[in-house]
N, C-alpha and C positions, 0 to 999 in steps of 0.2 A: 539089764542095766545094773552095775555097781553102783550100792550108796557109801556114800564115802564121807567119815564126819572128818573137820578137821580139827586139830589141836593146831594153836598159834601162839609160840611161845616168845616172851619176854622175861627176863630177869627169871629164867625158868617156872616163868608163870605161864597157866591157860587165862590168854587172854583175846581179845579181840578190837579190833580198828573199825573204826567208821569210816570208810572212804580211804582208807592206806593212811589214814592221818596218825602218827605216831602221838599226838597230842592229843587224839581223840580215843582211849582206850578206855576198856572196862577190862577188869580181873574177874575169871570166874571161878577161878579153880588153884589153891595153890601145890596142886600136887599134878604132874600130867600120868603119872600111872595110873591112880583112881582113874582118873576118867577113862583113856583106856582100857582097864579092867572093867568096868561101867559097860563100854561099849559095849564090849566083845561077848561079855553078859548077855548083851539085848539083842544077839544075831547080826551085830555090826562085825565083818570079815576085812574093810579098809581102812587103812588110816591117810590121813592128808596131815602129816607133822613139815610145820614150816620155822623155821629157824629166823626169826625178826631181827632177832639183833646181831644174825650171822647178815642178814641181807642188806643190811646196814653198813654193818663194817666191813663185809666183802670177805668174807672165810667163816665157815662152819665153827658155832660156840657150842651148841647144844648138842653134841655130837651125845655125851654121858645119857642122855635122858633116851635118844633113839635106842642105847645102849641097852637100857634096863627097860623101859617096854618091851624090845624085840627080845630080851630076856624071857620076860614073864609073860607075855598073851603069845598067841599066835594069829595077831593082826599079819595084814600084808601092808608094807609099812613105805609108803610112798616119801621122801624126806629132801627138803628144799630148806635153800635160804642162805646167801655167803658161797657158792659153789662157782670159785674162781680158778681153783690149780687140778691140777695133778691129786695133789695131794689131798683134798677136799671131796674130790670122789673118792677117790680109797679111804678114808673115812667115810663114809656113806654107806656103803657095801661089807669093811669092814665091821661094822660095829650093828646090823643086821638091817639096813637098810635093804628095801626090794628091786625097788628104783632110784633114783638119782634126779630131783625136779629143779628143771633148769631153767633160769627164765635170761636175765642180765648178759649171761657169758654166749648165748645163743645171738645177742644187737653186738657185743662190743670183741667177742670173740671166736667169731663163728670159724673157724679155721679148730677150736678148741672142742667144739660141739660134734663138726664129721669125727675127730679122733676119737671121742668117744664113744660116739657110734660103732666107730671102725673095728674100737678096742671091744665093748658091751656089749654092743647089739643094740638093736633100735627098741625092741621089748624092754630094755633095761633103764632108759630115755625115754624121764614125761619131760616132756617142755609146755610150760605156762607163759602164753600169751595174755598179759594185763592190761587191756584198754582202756583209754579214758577217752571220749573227743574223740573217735579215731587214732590216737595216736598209741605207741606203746610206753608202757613204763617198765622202768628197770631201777636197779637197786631199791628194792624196798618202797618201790611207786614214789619215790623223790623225783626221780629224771624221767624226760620225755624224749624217745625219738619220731624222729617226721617219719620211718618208713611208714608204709601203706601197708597197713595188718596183712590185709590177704595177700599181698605182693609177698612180703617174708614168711607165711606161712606156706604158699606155694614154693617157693625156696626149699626151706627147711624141712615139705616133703619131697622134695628131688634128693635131697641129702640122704635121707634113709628113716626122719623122724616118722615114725608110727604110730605116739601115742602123745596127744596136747590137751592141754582144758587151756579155755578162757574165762577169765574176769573182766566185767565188765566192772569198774573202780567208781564208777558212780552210781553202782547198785547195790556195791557190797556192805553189807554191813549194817543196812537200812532197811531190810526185808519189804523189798516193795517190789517183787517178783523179777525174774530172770529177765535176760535179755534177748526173748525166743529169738525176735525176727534177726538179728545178729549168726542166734546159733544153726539157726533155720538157713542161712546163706554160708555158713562154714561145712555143714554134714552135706549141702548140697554139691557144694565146690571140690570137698574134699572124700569122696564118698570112701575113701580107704585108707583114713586113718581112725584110729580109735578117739573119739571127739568126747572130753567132759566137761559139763557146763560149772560152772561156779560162778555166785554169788548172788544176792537178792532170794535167794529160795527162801518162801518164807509158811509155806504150808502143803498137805500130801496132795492138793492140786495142781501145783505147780511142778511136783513131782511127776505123780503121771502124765502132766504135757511134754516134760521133758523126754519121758520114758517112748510118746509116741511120737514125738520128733526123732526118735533114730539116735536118744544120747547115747553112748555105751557105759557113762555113770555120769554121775553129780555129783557135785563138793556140797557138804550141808556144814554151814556152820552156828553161826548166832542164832538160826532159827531153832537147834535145839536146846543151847545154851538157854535160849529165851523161855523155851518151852511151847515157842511157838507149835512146834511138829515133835514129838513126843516118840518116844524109844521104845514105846511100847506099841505105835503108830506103825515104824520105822518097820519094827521084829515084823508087824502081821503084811505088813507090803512084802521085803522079803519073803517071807512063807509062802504068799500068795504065790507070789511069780516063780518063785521053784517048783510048788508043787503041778503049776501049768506045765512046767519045761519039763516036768515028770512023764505029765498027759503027752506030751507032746510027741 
């Protein structure tokens, strides 16, 4: 299982939401390289960089900042947020993005989603499924559509998607643990896509539930921000689980 911290950028700050509420932010960081460099320090090999006030506005702003991390570490650099055109994914890829994290254009333009499949590869295409209520959210957890999550995630693995995490938007942000029984009926449903949990992780037991529910990684955010679960926590889970996969 991949741990995967994420950087969530505003006003090219690291910041964080409570609940997608853009009103409801804390600043933790005014630099997102430090922290990245931080990471990558600590045995941290992912990153989850989201583009806030790309997903706002509907086209990638922070393209400069994925730029100069995938510069300087050698994170594998997952980057979401604003990714409406053409053009938006080639900025993504271009400027070292590894993936392409698509969540909006996948409810409002799914005819947009197979093309890039078609063009990428489904390897190259994370898609983020944001719940609230059952419902899904899009642009920046502003708007709700009625589909029925698993009805479009069933979809959207017929199409060629391979790789999803879900947030569950009533738990992010507030560390009050995942939303197993949720992820516990998508890794069952969908036993062949690569499944990551995100939001609410708020300590390494929630981790290793995750890890024995079958996730293939987890988004960790404010709970390291908070200091909830600790980088130094983080390095020795990593080490642990490699040097098994050594045994193994």
């Amino acid at each position: 299982m991949d741990i995967i911290v994420a950087i969530d950028l505003i006003d090219g700050k690291c910041v964080r939401l409570i609940q997608g509420d853009f009103e409801r932010k804390k600043i933790y960081h005014k630099n997102p390289l430090e922290i990245a460099l931080i990471l990558e320090n600590h045995g941290i090999s992912r990153l989850h960089l989201v583009d806030l006030d790309g997903a706002k506005k509907g086209k990638v702003v922070h393209w400069k900042i994925l730029e100069n991390i995938a510069k300087h570490t050698h994170l594998i650099i997952d980057f979401g947020g604003g990714l409406h055109s053409e053009e938006d994914i080639r900025t993504v890829f271009e400027n070292g993005g590894h993936m392409a994290t698509v969540g909006s254009i996948a409810v409002k333009k799914p005819f947009l989603l197979k093309k890039w499949i078609y063009t990428y590869g489904g390897d190259k295409i994370l898609l983020g499924v944001d719940v609230k209520d059952n419902k899904i959210a899009t642009n920046g957890w502003t708007k709700f559509s009625d589909y029925p999550f698993l009805d479009f995630l069933q979809e959207k693995s017929n199409h060629g998607v391979k790789k999803v995490f879900c947030t569950d938007i009533s738990r992010d942000g507030v560390l009050s643990g995942p939303s197993f029984l949720l992820y516990k009926k998508i890794i069952e449903k969908f036993p062949n896509i690569e499944f990551i949990a995100s939001g609410g992780i708020s300590n390494m037991d929630d981790v290793d539930q995750l890890f024995n529910l079958g996730c293939s990684g987890v988004i960790i955010g404010k709970a390291v921000y908070e200091n909830k679960i600790s980088l130094s926590d983080l390095k020795d889970w990593i080490r642990k689980k490699n040097n098994n996969k050594s045994i193994c």
